[in-house]
N, C-alpha and C positions, 0 to 999 in steps of 0.2 A: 364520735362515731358510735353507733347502737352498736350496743352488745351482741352479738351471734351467740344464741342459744344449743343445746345439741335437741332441745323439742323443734326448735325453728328449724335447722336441718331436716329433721327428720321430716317434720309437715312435707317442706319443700321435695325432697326426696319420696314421699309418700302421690306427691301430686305429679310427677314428671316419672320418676322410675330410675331416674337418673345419680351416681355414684355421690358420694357424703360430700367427697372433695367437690366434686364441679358445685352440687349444692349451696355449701359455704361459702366458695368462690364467689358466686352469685350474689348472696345476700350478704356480703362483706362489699361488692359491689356497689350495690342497690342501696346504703347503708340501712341494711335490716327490712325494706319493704318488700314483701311476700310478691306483690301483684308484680313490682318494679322486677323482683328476681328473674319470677315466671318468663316474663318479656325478652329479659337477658338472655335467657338460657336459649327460647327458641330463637334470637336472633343469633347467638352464636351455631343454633345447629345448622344453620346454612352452608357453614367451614366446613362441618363435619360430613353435611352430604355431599361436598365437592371432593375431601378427602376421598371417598369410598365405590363416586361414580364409576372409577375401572374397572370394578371389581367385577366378575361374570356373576349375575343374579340370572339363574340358569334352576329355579325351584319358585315355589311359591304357590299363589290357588285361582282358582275359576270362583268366583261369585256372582249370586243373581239377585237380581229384585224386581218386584211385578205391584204396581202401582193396586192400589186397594179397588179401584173402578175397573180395572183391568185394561185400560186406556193404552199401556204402555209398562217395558218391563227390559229390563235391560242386564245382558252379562260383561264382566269387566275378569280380565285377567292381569293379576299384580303379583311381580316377581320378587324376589329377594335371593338370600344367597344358599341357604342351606333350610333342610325340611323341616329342621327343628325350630326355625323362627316363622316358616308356613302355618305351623300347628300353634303357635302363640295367640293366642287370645284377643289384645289387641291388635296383631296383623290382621285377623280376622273381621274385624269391626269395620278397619277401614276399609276392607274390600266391600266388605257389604255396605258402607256407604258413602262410597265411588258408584258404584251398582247406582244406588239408588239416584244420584246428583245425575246419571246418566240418564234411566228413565225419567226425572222429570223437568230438569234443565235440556235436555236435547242438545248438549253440546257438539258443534260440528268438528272440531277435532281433538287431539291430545291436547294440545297449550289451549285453546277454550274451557277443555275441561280440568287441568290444573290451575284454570283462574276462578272457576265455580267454585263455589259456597257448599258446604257441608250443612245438617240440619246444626251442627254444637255455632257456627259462626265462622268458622277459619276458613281460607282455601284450600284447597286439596293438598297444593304444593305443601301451602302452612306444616296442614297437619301429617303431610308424607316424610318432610323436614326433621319434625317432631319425634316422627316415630324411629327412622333411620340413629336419630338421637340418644332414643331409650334403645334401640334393640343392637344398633351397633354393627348392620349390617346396611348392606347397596340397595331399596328399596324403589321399585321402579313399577307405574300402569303403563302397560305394556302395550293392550289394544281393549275397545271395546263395539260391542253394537248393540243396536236398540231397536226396539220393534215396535213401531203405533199397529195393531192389530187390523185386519178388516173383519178377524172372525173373535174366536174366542183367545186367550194366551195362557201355555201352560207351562212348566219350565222344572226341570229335575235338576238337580245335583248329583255326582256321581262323588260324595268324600268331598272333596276341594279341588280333584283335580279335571273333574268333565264336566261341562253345564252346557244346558240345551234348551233353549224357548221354539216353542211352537204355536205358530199363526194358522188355526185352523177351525173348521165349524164341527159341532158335536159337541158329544155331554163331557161332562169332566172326567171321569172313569178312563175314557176313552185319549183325553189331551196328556194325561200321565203315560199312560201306556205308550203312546206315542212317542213323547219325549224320551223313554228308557231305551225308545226301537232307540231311538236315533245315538243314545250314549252306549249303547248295544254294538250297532252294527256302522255305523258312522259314515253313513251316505254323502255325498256329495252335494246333490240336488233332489229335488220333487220329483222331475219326469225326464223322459229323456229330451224333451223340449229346452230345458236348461244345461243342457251338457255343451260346453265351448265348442264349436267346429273343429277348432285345431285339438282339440282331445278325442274327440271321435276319430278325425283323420289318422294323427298318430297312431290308437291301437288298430284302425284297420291294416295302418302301416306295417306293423308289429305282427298280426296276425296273418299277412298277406305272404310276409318274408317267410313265417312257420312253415305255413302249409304248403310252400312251393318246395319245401326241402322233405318233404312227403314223397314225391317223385310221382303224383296222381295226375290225371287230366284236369285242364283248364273250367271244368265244370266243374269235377266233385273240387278243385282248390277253392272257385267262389260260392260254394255254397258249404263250405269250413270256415271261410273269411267272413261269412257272413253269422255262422251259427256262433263263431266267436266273440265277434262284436255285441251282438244279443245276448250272449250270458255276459260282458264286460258290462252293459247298460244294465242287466237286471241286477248287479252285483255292487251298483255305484249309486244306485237311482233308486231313492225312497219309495217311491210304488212296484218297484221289482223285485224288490228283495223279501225273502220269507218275513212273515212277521215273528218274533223271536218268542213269542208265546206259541205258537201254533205254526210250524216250519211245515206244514202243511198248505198251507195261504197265505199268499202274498199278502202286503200291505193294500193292495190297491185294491182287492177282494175284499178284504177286510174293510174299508171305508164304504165300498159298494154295499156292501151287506150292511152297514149302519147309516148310509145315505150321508156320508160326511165326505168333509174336503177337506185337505192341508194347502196353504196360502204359501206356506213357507217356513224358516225355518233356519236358526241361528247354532252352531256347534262350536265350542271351544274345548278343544282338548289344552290341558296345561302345558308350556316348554313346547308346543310344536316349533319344530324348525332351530329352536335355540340349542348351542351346544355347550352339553353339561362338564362343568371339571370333575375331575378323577379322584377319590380322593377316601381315606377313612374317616368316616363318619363319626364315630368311635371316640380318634383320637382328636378329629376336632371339636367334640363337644366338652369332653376331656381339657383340651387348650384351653375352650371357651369359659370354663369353671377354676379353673387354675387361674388365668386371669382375671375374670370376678374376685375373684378371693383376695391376691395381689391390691389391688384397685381397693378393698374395703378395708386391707390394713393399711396402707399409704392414707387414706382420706378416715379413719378412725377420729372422731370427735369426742373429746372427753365433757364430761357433764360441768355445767358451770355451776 
């Protein structure tokens, strides 16, 4: 059996992130082959992501990527468990490229797009597996969408936790701007053309019950029912709403006057809809470093 060195540990550990012990494990395994270990380890992280599936991954970031031709450009939102492994470096990587397997594989779902190919070689899963691995949390792509443009594409970042592509004609100056209206004020739709019937319906519904407890005439109630509804559209609806540079002019003045169009328009806010646990942050980062600690005297290697 090869010798296990503590420079071969550390390589091994240097290339995965992953603790001295499972390391050694590994190339004690593998009897001493580096590539053989690698293999090991990521087939064993597969346990480790099933271990961890329960856990609520209720944090994590919004990422974009916008093809060099501008053909197409896509945001991907990937959760995890806690903020502080959202801000990790490598989380970050692989959102940005998920992002990118999204714009230019066009994958038509989730499990199409965990069988797609990353630019390194792995699949997504591979390398979701991988990471869950080294960072030791629930690591999950959550949703994404993609945009083949018909005009131009522009896309802000809000931090990691808002991102916003926009499909529209005009200069660049102008497709930024845009994008920040929309991580700004966070419209729904373009016009009110796009607005569901049954959401119209509803706040007319809504609006209808107000103003009849008014105690006014059947006149001035629908023309309250109605003034409501039109400030609900211009407060939902990207061409209604102020433009947040100049809350003086709407958006859709604002395009008039630059002779541009928005086509459409992709929002992700981070954890929409997800419910987050309760919890000190503090002390679990606290736990999290305590256990590190734990974990490197237990797997301590001494020098051959």
């Amino acid at each position: 059996m090869a010798e296990i060195t503590a420079g071969m540990v550390k390589e091994l550990r240097g290339a995965t992130g992953l603790g001295m012990m499972e390391c050694k494990k590994a190339l004690a395994e593998a009897n001493g082959d580096m590539n053989a270990a690698m293999d090991l380890l990521r087939i064993k992280s597969g346990a480790k992501a099933t271990k961890v599936a329960g856990r609520v991954a209720a944090e994590g970031a919004v990422a974009a990527f916008v093809a060099a031709d501008g053909k197409s450009g896509a945001l991907v939102e990937v959760n995890c468990e806690t903020d502080f492994v959202a801000k990790d470096a490598d989380f970050a990587a692989f959102a940005r490229g998920v992002a990118r397997v999204v714009a230019e594989a066009d994958p038509a779902d989730l499990a199409a797009l965990t069988a797609a190919r990353l630019p390194s070689g792995e699949t997504v899963e591979q390398a979701r597996q991988a990471l869950i691995m080294k960072l030791g949390e629930n690591i999950g792509v959550r949703r994404f969408a993609r945009i083949a443009p018909r005009g131009e594409l522009a896309f802000y970042l809000h931090g990691n936790k808002i991102g916003v592509l926009v499909d529209y004609d005009g200069d660049a100056a102008l497709g930024k701007d845009l994008a920040m209206h929309i991580a700004a004020s966070k419209p729904l739709c373009v016009s009110r053309n796009q607005l569901p019937a049954e959401a119209l319906a509803k706040e007319r519904e809504i609006q209808l019950a107000r103003a009849k407890e008014s105690g006014k005439p059947e006149h001035i109630v629908a023309k309250m029912v109605e003034g409501a509804v039109a400030k609900y559209v211009a407060e939902v609806t990207l061409l209604g709403q102020p433009f947040v540079k100049n809350d003086k002019q709407t958006v859709e003045k604002l395009l008039g006057a630059r002779s541009a169009t928005v086509h459409g328009f992709r929002l992700f806010v981070m954890g929409e809809g997800l419910e987050k646990k309760k919890g000190d942050f503090v002390a679990e980062v606290m736990a999290q470093a305590g256990g590190a600690r734990r974990n490197e005297q237990a797997g301590a290697v001494q020098p051959s």
